[in-house]
C-alpha positions in Angstrom: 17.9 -58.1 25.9 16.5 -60.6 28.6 15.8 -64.1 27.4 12.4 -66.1 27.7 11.1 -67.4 30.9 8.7 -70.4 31.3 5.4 -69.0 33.2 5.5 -69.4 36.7 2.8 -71.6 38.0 0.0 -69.9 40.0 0.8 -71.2 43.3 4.3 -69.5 42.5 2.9 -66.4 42.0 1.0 -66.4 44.9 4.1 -67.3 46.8 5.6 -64.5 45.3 3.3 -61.8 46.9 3.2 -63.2 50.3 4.1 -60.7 52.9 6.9 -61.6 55.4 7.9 -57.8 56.1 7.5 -55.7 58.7 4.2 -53.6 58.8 4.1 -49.7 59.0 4.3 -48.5 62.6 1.5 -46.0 61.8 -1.5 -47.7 63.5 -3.7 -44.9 62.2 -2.6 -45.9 58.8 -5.0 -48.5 57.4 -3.6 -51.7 55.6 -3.6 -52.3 51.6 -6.7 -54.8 51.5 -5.7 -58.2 51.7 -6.6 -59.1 47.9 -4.5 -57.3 45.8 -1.2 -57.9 48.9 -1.9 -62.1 49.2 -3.7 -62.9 46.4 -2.0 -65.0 43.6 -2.2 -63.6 39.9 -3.5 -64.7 37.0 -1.1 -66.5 35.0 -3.1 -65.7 31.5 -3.7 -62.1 32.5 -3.1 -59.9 29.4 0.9 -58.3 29.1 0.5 -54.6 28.4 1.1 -53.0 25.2 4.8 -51.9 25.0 3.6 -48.8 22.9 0.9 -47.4 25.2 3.5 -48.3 28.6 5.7 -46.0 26.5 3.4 -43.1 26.2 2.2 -43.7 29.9 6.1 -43.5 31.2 7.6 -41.0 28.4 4.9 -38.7 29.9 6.0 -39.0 33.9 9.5 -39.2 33.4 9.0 -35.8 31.7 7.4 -34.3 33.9 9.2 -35.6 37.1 11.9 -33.2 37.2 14.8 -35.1 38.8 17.4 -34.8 36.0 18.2 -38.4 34.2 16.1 -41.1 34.7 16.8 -44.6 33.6 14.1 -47.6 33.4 13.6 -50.9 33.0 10.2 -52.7 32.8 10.0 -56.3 32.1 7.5 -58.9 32.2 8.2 -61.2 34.8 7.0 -64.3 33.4 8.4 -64.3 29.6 11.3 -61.8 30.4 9.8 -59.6 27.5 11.3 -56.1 28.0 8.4 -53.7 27.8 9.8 -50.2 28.4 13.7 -49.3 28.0 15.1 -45.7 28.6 18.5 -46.0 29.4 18.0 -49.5 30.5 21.5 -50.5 29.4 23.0 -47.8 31.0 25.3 -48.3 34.3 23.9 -46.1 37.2 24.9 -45.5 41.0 22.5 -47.8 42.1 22.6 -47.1 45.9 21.0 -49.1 48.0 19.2 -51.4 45.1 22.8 -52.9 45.0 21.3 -55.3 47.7 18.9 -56.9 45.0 22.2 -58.1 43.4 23.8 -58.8 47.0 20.6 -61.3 47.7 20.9 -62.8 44.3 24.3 -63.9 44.3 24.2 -65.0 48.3 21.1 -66.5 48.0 23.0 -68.5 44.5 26.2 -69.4 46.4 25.1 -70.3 49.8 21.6 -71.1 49.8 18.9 -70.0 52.0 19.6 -72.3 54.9 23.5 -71.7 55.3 24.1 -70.5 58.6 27.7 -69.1 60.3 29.0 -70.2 63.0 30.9 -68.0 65.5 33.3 -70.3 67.4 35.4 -69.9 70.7 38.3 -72.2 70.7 41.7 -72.6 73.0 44.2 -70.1 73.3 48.2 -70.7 73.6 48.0 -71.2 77.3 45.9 -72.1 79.7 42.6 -70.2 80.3 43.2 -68.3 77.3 39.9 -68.2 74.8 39.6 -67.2 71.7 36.7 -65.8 69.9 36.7 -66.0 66.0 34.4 -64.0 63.8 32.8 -65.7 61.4 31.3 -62.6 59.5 27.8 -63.1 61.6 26.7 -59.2 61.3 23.6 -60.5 64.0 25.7 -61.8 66.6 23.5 -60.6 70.3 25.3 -60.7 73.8 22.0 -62.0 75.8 18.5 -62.6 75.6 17.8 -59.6 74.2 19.5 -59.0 71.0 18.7 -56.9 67.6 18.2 -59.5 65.4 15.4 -62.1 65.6 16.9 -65.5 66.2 20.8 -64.6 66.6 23.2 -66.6 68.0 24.1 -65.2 71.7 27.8 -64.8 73.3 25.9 -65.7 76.7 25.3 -68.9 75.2 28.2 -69.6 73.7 30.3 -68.3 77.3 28.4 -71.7 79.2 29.9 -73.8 76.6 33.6 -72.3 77.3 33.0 -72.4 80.8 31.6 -75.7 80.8 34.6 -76.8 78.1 37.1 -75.7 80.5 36.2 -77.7 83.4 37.1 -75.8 86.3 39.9 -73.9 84.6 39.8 -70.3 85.0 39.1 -68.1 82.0 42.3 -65.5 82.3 42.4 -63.4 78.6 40.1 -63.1 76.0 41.7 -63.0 72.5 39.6 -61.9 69.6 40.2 -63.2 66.0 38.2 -60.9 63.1 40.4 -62.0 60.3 38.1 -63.5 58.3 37.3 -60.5 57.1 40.6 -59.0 56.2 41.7 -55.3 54.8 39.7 -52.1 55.2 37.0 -51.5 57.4 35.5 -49.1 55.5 33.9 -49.3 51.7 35.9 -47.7 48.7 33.8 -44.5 47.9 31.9 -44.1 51.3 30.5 -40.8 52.3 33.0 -39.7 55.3 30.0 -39.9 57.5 28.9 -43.2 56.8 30.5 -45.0 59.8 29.0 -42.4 62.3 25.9 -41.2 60.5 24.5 -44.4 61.8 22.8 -46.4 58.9 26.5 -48.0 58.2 29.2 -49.0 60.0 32.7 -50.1 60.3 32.9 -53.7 58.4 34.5 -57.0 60.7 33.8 -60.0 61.1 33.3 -59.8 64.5 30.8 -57.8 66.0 27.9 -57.7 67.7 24.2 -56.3 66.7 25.2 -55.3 63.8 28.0 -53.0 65.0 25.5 -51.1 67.4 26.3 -49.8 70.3 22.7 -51.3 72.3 20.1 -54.2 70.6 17.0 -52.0 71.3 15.2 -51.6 68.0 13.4 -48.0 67.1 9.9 -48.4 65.8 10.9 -45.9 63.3 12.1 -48.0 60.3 14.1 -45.1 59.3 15.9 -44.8 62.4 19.8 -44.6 62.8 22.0 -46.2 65.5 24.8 -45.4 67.6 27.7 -47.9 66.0 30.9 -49.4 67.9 34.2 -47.2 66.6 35.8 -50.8 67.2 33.4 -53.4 66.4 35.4 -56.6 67.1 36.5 -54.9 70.5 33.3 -53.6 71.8 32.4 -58.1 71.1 35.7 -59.3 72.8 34.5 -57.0 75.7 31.2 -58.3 76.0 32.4 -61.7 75.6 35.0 -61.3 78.3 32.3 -59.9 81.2 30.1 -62.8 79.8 33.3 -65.0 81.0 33.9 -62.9 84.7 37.3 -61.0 83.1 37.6 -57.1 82.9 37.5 -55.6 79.5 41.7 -55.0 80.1 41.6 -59.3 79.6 40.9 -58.7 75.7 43.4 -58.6 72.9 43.6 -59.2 69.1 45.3 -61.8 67.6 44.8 -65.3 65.8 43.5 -68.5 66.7 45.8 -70.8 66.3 45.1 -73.5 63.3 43.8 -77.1 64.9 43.1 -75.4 68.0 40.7 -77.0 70.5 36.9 -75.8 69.8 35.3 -75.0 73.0 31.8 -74.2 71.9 30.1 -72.5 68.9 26.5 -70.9 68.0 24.8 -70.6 64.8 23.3 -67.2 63.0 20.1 -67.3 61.6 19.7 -68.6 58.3 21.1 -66.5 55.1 17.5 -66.2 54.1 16.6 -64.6 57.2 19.4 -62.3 56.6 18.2 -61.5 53.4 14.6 -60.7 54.2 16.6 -58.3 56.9 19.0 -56.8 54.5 16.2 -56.0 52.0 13.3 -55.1 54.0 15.0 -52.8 56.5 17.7 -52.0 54.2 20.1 -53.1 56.6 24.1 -52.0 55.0 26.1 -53.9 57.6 23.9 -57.3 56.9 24.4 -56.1 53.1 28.6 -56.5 53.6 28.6 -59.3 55.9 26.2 -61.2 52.5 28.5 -60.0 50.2 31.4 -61.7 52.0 29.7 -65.0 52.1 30.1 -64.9 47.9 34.1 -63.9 48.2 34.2 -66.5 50.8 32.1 -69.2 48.5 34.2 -68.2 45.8 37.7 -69.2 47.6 38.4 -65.3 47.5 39.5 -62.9 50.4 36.9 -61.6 52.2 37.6 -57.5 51.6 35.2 -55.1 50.2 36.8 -55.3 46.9 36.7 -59.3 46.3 32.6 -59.4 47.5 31.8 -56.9 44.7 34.1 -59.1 42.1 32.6 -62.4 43.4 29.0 -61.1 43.2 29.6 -59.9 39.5 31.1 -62.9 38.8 27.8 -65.0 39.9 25.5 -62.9 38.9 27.7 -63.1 35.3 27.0 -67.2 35.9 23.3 -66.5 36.3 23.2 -64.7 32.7 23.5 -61.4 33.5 25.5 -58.9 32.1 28.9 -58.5 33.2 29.5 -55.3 31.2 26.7 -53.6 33.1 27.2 -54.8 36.4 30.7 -52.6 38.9 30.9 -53.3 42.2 33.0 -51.9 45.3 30.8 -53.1 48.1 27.8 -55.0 48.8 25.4 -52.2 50.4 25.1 -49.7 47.4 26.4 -47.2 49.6 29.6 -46.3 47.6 29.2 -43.9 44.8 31.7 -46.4 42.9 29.1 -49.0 42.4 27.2 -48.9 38.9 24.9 -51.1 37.8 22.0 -51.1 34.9 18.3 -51.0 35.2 18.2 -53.9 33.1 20.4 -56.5 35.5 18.2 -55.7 37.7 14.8 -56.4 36.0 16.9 -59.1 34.7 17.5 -61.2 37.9 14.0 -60.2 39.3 12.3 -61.7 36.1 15.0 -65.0 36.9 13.7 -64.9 40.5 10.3 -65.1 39.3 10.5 -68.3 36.7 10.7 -71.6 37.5 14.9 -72.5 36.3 15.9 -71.1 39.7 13.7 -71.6 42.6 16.7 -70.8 44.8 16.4 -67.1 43.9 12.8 -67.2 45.3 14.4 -65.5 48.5 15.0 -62.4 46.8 10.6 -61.5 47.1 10.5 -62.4 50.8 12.0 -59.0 51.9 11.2 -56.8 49.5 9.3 -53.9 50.9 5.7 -53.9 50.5 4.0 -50.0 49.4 2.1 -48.3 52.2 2.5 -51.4 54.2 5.9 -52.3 54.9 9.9 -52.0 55.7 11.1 -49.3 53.9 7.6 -48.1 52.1 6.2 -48.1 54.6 5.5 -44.3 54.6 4.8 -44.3 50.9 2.9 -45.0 48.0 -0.3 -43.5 50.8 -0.7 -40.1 49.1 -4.2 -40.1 46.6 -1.8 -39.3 43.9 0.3 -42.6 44.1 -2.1 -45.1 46.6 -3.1 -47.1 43.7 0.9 -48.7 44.1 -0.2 -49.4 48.1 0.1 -53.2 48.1 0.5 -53.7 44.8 4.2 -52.6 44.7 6.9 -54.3 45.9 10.3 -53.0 45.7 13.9 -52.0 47.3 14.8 -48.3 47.7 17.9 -47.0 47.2 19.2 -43.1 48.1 22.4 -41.1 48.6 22.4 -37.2 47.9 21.8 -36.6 44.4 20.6 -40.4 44.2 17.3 -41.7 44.2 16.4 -45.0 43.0 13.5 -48.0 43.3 13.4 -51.5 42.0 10.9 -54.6 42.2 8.1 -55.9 40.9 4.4 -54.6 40.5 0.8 -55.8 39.9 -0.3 -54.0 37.2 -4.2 -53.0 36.7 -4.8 -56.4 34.8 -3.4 -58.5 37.3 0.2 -58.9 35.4 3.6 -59.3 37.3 6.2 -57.1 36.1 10.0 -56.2 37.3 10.8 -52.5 37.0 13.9 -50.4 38.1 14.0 -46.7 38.2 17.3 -45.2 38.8 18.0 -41.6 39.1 21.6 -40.3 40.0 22.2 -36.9 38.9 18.8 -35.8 40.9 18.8 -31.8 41.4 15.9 -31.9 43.9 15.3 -32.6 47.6 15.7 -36.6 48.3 12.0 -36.1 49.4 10.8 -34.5 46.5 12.5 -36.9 44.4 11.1 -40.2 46.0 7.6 -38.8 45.8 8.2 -38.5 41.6 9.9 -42.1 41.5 7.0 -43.4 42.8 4.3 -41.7 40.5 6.6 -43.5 38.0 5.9 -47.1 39.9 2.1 -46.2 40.1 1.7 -45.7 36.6 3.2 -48.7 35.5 0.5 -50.2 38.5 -2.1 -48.3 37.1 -1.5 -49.1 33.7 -3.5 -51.7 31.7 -2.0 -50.3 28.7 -4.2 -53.0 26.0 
């Protein structure tokens, strides 16, 4: 049962709705209108009627045909739980993990921390090494994946200038801040060559791809370094005039002499990134930040038990909440509808405006990141613009979670997770969101 929440002023809610993410590539595709996508709501619009939500929802979820299906709806502002069906229960949550991911980073390190990726002396003369800092946006040049990185290129005038005529000779590459496996605990095998994930350091480069060009196609995959920290030493060391033979692993030594360092964008950015483009490696590289805030190891393991254990801090359930990685894409993970709704409601009240983060990426429907293609059909474009939520899918798992407009102008948080789904992913997103449009649709007085 979610506690009460003060209302959130009306320039909060309107804040709340702003659009930061990327719009749909379709050009033929119009826009939602800007009203119901900017404008703020009204705080004394009427909550629906839990009883007639019910009837609405009972009815879709029958008919949906995707096996299971567990809800949450909440009000945002008071926290009032309006619909429950299996909200308690613990459900692979996919790639909705990442609402939890942004929570806790956004909690432990604020939106304005930023990592920095440092080169300092090596054991002899000429020798550089480069230590990860767990910056998943790292770029080589001017052209780089991520808006805003920090660039090796820069970072190589520094050394050069730092080592004042001496000859660079080896490049020695340090990932071991991020220590252990490279790959999550219940991955698909493909996951590190399908091309949405990747092998986890904490050095690399674009997000462990193999070039910085961006696809137009929000959906896209990427070619991904097999060797992450390698593919960065090498770029580093042609940045620096050596051949790719120059680089080796090993450690920086402790006290060693800095040579130059560059800054990531800020963990909000990140977090707009991770949600809106449901970006996995960004996700792991986030969840590291909370081991790493909470004086743990940073391995796939400890950033699930350090995210639990904030989100645990921030009043959520701890019974309801198991995780293995920070992307959702383990099968491990299980989380309830209701944490979720829970820390969305949170986000939206006034107790912690550092949450606020957690709306900035969320996808918008028909419009943006990854709904961009939906919520469009006549059936379900009464959600366009008016939902807002992250999508989450494996085989056999379908799942979407955010907040919603509904017909009357209220804001509530809903999460609708599937993972036992007998149908075609497609077929099953399409009946997740007739379930989001009716609770849009729905005055329900």
């Amino acid at each position: 049962m979610i506690g009460g929440f003060a209302l959130v002023r009306p320039e909060q809610l309107s804040e709340l709705l702003h659009i930061t993410g990327t719009p749909s590539a379709d050009a033929t595709t119009p826009a939602p209108t800007a009203e119901p996508v900017l404008a703020g709501m009204d705080e004394n619009a009427p909550q629906p009627t839990a009883a007639k939500l019910k009837a609405l929802l009972d009815k879709s979820v029958t008919t949906a045909g995707i096996g299971p299906v567990n809800i949450s709806v909440v009000d945002a502002l008071t926290g009032t739980t309006l619909y429950d069906r299996g909200g308690q229960e613990t459900t692979t949550p996919a790639s909705t993990t990442k609402l939890l991911t942004a929570a806790a980073v956004l909690s432990v390190r604020g939106a304005d921390h930023r990592i920095t990726t440092s080169a300092v002396a090596g054991p002899k003369g000429g020798e550089v090494v480069l230590v990860g800092a767990g910056d998943p946006t790292l770029g080589v040049g001017p052209t780089t994946f991520y808006q805003g990185a920090a660039r090796l290129d820069e970072l190589a005038k520094q050394v050069k200038a730092a080592l004042a005529g001496v000859a660079p000779t080896k490049v020695i590459i340090d990932p071991t801040i991020f220590p252990g496996s490279t790959l999550g605990p219940g991955w698909d095998e493909d996951i590190a060559t399908g091309g949405y994930g990747a092998r986890i350091s904490g050095l690399m480069v674009d997000g462990a791809r193999t070039s910085p060009k961006r696809n137009r196609d929000i959906h896209a995959s990427y070619d991904r370094s097999a060797q992450p920290d390698l593919a960065a030493g090498q770029a580093f060391a042609k940045l620096l005039g050596l051949p790719i033979s120059a680089v080796t692993k090993g450690k920086a030594a402790e006290g060693a002499a800095v040579l130059g360092s560059v800054t990531s964008p800020t963990v909000g950015s990140m977090v707009e990134v991770m949600l809106a483009e449901s970006d996995n490696v960004v996700a792991e590289a986030m969840a590291r930040q909370v081991a790493i805030a909470k004086g743990k190891p940073a391995t796939f393991e400890n950033g699930g038990i350090a995210t639990a254990e904030v989100l645990a801090g921030l009043g959520a359930d701890p019974a309801q909440i198991k995780l293995v990685d920070g992307s959702g894409l383990s099968r491990r993970d299980a989380i309830s509808p209701a944490v979720q709704t829970y820390l969305l409601a949170l986000a939206a009240g006034p107790k912690h405006p550092e949450l606020r983060g957690l709306f900035a990426g969320l996808p918008v429907g028909a419009w943006s990141g990854t709904l961009n293609d939906r919520f469009k059909a006549k059936s379900v474009a009464g959600g366009g613009g008016l939902v807002r939520a992250k999508t989450g899918t494996l085989s056999a798992v379908n799942a979407i979670s955010g907040i919603v407009v509904t017909k009357d102008g209220r804001l509530l948080a809903f999460a609708i997770l599937a993972d036992q789904v007998p149908v075609d992913n497609d077929i099953a997103r399409d009946q997740l969101d007739v379930i989001a449009n009716t609770i849009a649709a729905c005055g329900c007085r």
